[in-house]
Backbone as a chain_set.jsonl record, in Angstrom:
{"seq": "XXXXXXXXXXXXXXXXXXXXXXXXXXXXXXXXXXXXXXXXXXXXXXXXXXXXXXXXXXXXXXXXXXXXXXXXXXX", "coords": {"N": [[-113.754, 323.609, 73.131], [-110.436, 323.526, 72.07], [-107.748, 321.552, 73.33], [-104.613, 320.528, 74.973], [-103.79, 317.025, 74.421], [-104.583, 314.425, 77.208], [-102.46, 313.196, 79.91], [-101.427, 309.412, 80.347], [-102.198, 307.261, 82.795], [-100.696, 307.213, 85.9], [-98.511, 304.02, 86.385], [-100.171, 302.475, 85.393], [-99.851, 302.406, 82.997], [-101.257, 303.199, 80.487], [-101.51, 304.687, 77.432], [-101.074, 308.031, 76.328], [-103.378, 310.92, 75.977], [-103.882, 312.06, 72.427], [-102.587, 314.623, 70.255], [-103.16, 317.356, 68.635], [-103.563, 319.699, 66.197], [-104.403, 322.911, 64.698], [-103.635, 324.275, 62.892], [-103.194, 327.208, 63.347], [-102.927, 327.016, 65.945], [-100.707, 324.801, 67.861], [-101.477, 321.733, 69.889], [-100.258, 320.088, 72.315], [-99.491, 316.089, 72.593], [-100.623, 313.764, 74.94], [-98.13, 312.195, 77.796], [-97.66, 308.948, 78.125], [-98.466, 306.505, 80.761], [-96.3, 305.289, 83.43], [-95.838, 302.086, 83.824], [-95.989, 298.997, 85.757], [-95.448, 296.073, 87.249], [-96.493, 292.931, 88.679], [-95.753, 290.256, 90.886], [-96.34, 287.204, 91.758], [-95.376, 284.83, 94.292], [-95.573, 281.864, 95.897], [-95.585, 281.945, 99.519], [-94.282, 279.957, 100.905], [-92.03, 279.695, 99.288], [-90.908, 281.835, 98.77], [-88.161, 283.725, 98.818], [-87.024, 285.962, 99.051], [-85.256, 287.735, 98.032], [-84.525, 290.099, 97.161], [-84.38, 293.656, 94.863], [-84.477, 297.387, 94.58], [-87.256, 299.125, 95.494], [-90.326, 297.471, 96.0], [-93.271, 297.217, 96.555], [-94.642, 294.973, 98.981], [-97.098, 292.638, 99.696], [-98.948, 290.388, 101.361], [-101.323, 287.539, 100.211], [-103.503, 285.123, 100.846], [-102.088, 282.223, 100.285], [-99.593, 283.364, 99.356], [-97.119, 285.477, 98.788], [-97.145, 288.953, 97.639], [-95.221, 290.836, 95.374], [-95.009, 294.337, 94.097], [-93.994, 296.556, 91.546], [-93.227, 299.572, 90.734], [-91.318, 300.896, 90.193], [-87.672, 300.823, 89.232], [-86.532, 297.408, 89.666], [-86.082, 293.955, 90.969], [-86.332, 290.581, 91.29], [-85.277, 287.803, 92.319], [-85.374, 284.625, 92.587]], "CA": [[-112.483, 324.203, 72.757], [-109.038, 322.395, 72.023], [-106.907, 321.371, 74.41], [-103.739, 319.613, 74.969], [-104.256, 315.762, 75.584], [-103.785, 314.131, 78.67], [-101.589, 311.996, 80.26], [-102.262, 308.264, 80.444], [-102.285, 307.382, 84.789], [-99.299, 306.424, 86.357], [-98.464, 302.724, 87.088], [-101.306, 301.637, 84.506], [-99.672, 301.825, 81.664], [-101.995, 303.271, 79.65], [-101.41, 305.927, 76.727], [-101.777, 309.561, 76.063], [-104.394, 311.201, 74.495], [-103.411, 312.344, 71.175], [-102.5, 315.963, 70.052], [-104.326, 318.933, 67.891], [-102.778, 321.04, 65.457], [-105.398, 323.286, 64.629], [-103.6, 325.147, 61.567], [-103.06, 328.107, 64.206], [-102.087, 326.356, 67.818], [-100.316, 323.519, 68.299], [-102.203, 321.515, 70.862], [-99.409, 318.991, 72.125], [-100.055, 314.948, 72.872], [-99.934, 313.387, 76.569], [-97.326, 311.259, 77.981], [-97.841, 307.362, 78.187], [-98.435, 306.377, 82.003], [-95.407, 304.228, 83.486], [-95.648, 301.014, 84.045], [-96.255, 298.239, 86.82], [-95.075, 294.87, 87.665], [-96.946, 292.528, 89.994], [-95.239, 289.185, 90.821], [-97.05, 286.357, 93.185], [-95.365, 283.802, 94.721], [-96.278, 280.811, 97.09], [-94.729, 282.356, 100.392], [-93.217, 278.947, 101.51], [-90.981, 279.952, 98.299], [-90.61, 283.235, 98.447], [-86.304, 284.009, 98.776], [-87.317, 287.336, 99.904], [-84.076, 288.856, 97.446], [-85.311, 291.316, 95.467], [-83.835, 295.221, 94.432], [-85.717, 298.46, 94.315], [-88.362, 299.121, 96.375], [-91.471, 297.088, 95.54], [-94.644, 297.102, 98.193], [-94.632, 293.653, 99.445], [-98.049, 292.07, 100.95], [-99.087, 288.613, 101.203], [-102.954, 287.359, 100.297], [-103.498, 284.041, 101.231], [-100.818, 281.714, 100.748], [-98.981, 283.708, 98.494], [-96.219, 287.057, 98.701], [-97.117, 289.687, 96.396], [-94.693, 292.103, 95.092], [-95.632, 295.335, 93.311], [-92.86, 297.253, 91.733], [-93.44, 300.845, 90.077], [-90.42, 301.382, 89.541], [-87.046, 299.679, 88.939], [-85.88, 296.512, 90.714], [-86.06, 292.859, 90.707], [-86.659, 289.434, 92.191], [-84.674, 286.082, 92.042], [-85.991, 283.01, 93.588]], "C": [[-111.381, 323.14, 72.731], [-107.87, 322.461, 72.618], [-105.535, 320.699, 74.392], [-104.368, 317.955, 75.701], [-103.48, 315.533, 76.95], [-102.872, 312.935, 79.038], [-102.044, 311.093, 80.728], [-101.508, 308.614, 82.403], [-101.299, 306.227, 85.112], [-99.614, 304.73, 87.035], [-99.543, 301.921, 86.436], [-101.076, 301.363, 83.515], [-100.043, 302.13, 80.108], [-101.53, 304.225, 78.79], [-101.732, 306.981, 76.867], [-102.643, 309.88, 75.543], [-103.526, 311.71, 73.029], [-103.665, 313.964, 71.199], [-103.464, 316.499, 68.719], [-103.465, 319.795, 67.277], [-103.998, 321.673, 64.379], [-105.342, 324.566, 63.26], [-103.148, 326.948, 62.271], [-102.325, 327.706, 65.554], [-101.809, 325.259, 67.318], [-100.541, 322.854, 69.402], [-101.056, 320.142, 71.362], [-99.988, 317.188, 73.254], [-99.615, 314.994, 74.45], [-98.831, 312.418, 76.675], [-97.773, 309.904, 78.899], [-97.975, 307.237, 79.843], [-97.032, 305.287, 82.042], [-96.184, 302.977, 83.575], [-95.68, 299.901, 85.138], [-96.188, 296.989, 86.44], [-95.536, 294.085, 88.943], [-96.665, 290.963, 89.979], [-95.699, 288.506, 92.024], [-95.928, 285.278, 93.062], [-95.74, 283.256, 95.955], [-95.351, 281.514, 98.472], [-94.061, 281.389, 101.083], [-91.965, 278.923, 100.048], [-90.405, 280.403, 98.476], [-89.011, 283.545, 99.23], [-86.301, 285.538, 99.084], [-85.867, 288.342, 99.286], [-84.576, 289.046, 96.254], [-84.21, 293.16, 95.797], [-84.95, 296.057, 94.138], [-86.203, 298.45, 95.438], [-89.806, 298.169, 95.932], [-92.282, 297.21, 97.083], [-95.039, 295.361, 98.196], [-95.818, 293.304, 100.236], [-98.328, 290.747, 100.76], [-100.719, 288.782, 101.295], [-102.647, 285.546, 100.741], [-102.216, 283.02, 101.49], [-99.798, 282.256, 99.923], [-98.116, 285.247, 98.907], [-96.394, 287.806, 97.261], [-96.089, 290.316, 96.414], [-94.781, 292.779, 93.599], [-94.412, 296.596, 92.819], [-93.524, 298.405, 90.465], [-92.906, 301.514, 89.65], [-88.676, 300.106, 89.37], [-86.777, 298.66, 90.34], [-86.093, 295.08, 89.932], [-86.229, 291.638, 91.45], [-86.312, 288.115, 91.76], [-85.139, 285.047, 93.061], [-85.173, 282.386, 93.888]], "O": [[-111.463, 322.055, 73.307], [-107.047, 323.358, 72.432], [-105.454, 320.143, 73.297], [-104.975, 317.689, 76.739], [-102.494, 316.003, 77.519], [-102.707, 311.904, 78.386], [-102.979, 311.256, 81.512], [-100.839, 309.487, 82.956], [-101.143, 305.043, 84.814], [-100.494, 304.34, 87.803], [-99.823, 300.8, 86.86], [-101.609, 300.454, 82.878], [-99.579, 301.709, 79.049], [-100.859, 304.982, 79.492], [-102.738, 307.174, 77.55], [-102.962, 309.269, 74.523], [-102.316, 311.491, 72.985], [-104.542, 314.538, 71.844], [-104.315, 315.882, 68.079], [-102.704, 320.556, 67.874], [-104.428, 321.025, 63.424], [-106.195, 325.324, 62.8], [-102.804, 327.8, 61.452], [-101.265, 328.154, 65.991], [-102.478, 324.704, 66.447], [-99.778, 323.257, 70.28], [-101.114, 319.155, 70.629], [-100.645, 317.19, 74.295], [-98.809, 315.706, 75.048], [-98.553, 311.786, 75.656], [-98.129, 309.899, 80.078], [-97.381, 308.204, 80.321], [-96.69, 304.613, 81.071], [-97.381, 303.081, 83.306], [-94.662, 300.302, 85.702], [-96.757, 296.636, 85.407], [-95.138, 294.399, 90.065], [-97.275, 290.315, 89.129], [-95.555, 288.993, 93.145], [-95.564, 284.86, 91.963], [-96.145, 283.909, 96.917], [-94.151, 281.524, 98.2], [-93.226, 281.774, 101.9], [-91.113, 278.036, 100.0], [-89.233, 280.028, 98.519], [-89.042, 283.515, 100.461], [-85.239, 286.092, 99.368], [-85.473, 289.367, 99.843], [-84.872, 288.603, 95.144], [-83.574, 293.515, 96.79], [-86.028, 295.732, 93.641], [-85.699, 297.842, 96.382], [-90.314, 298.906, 95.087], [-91.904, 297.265, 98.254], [-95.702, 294.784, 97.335], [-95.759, 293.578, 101.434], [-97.791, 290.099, 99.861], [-101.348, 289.596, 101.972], [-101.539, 285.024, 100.868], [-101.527, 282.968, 102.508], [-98.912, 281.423, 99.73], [-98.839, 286.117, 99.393], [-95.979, 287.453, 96.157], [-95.722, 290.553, 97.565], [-94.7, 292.27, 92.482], [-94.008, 297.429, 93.63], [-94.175, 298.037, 89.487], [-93.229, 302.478, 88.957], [-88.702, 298.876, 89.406], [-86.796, 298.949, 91.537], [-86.236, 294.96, 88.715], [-86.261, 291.926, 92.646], [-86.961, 287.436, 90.965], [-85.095, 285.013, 94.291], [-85.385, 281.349, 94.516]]}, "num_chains": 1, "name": "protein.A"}
């Protein structure tokens, strides 16, 4: 049977499915997933001024930050 598409998955980025007009129903498209930003630096760098919220972890010698939504990061 025909469905409405789905929505691409948040923070991936990915697209919608596509819609159905079936001459009778209008089957309507999904909406695009947001978006994600993942910024490494060396943590003997890292200026630690940033905006927003991002999730901040460190892998080796490096500070990640992961932002999902708005903000920013100056060195």
């Amino acid at each position: 049977p025909a469905t409405a598409g789905g929505s691409g998955t948040a923070n991936r980025g990915g697209g919608g499915a596509g819609g159905y007009n079936s001459g009778v129903t209008n089957y309507s498209s999904g909406a695009g997933g947001s978006g994600v930003v993942i910024i490494s630096v060396p943590t003997n760098r890292y200026s630690g001024n940033y905006t927003g919220a991002p999730t901040i972890t460190t892998s080796g010698l490096n500070t990640i930050l992961t932002f999902t939504s708005s903000g920013s990061y100056t060195a």
